[in-house]
Each structure stands twice: as C-alpha cells, then as structure tokens.
C-alpha positions in Angstrom: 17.4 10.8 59.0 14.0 9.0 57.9 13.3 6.4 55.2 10.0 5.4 53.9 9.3 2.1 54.1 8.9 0.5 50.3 6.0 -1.9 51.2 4.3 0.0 53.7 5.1 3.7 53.9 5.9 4.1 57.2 8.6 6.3 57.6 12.0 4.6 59.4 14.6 7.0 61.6 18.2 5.9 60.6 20.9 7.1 62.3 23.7 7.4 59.3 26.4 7.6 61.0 25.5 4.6 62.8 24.8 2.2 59.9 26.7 1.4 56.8 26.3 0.3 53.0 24.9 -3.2 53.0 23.3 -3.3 56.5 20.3 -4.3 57.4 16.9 -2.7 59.2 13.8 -3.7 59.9 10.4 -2.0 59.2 8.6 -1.4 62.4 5.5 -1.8 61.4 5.5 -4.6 58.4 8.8 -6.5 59.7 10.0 -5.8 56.3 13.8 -6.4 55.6 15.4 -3.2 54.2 19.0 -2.8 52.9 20.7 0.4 53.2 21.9 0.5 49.6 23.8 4.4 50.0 24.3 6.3 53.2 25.0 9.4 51.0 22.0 10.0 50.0 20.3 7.7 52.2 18.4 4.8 50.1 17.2 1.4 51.3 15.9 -1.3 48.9 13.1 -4.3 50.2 15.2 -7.6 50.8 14.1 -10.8 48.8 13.3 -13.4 50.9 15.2 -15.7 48.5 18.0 -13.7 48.1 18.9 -11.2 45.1 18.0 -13.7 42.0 16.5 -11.2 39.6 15.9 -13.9 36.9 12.3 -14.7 36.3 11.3 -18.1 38.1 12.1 -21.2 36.2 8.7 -22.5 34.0 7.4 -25.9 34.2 6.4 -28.2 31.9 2.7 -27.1 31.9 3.2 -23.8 32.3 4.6 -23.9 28.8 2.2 -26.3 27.1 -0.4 -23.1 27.9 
C-alpha cells in the first residue's frame, strides 16, 4: 500500500503487514521521518526532530518587550 509523503509528496510503498503502529519509515526522496500512526487505514504523520512537544516554543525576554 502507498503513502504520500507529508513534506514532499512523493508517494511511499508500505508493506502493512510488515510494519506496525509506532514504527518508523523514511521518505526516499526528502529523508523525511514518518510514523505509521494506523495500519488500518494506513496513516503516517512527519516526526519532529525534537520529539512530540506540541507546546509553542518558550519566549524570551525580548521577544516579549516587542
């Protein structure tokens, strides 16, 4: 089964029976992380580089003085 690649399009064969729910793949042609989120339909979400932190970056002290 094929994927599209979130930051580049490029579509990415994944063999479902061969891969479970918090794996890992790798975009051919970006080298972008991917993590099979569901098998069943199958979905894969971009990896942060630094890690799954969804709050918004911390501010500095000049930012805020703005």
């Amino acid at each position: 089964m094929a994927v599209v690649c979130p930051e580049c399009d490029n579509p990415i064969v994944v063999d479902v029976d061969e891969v479970e729910e918090g794996e890992t793949v790798t975009c051919d042609e970006c080298g972008m992380d991917l993590e099979i989120v569901s098998v069943d339909p199958l979905e894969v979400a971009a990896v942060d580089v630094a890690g799954y932190d969804d709050e918004d970056p911390m501010h500095t002290a000049d930012e805020e003085e703005e």
